[in-house]
C-alpha positions in Angstrom: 0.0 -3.8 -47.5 -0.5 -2.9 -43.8 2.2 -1.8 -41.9 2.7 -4.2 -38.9 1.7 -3.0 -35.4 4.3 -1.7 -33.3 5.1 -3.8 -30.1 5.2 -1.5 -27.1 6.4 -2.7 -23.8 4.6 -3.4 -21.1 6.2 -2.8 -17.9 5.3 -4.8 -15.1 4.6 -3.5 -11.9 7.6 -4.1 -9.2 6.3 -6.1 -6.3 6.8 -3.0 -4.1 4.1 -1.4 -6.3 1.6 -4.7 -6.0 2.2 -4.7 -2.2 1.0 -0.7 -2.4 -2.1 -1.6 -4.7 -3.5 -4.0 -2.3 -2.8 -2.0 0.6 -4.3 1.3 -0.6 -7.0 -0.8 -2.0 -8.1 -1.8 2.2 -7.2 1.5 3.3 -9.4 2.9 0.6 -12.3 0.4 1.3 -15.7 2.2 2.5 -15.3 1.0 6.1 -12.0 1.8 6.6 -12.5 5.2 5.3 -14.9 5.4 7.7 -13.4 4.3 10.6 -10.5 5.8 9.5 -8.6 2.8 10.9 -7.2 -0.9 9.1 -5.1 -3.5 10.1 -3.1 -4.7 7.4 -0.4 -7.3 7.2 2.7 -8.4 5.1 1.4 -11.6 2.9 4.5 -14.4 2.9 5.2 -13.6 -0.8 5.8 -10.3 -0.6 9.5 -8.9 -0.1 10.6 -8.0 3.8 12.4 -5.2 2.2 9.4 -3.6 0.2 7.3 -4.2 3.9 9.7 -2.3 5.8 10.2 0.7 2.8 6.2 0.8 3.1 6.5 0.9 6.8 9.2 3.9 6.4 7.6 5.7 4.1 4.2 5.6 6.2 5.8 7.0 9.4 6.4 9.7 7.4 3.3 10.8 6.8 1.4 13.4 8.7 -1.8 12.7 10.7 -0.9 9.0 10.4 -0.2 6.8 13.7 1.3 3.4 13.0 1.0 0.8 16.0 2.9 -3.0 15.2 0.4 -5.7 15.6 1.6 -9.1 15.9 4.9 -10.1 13.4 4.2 -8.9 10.4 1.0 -6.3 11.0 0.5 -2.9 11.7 -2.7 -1.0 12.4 -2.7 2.1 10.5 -4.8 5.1 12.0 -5.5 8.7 10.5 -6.8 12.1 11.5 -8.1 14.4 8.3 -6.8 17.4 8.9 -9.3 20.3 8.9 -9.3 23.1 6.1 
């Protein structure tokens, strides 16, 4: 007799890491990688907190400038450094 399949978990991504999916999905989008410039803006269901940690943790980053648009926006701009 077969030996039944072992369940493994499956963990499901925090809503932090959605809210980063769909944002590095726009930044990553042809045109924006070409322009090297996006707007991109909280959506109602997604946590205040994770917006803000996101906002945080972007200032932090070199060769990016973050300028508030409206409530809940932010245009994101970036240099690529040269090598």
């Amino acid at each position: 007799m077969a030996k039944p399949a072992k369940k493994t978990a499956v963990r499901q991504p925090s809503s932090y890491e959605l809210m980063g999916a769909r944002i590095q999905k726009i930044i990553n989008s042809p045109k924006a990688q070409q322009a090297r410039d996006v707007t991109v803006h909280r959506l109602p269901d997604e946590p205040a907190a994770d917006w803000a940690r996101f906002l945080e943790e972007v200032a932090e980053a070199e060769n990016v400038k973050v300028q508030h648009v409206g409530g809940d926006g932010v245009r994101l701009t970036w240099t690529v450094p040269a090598e």
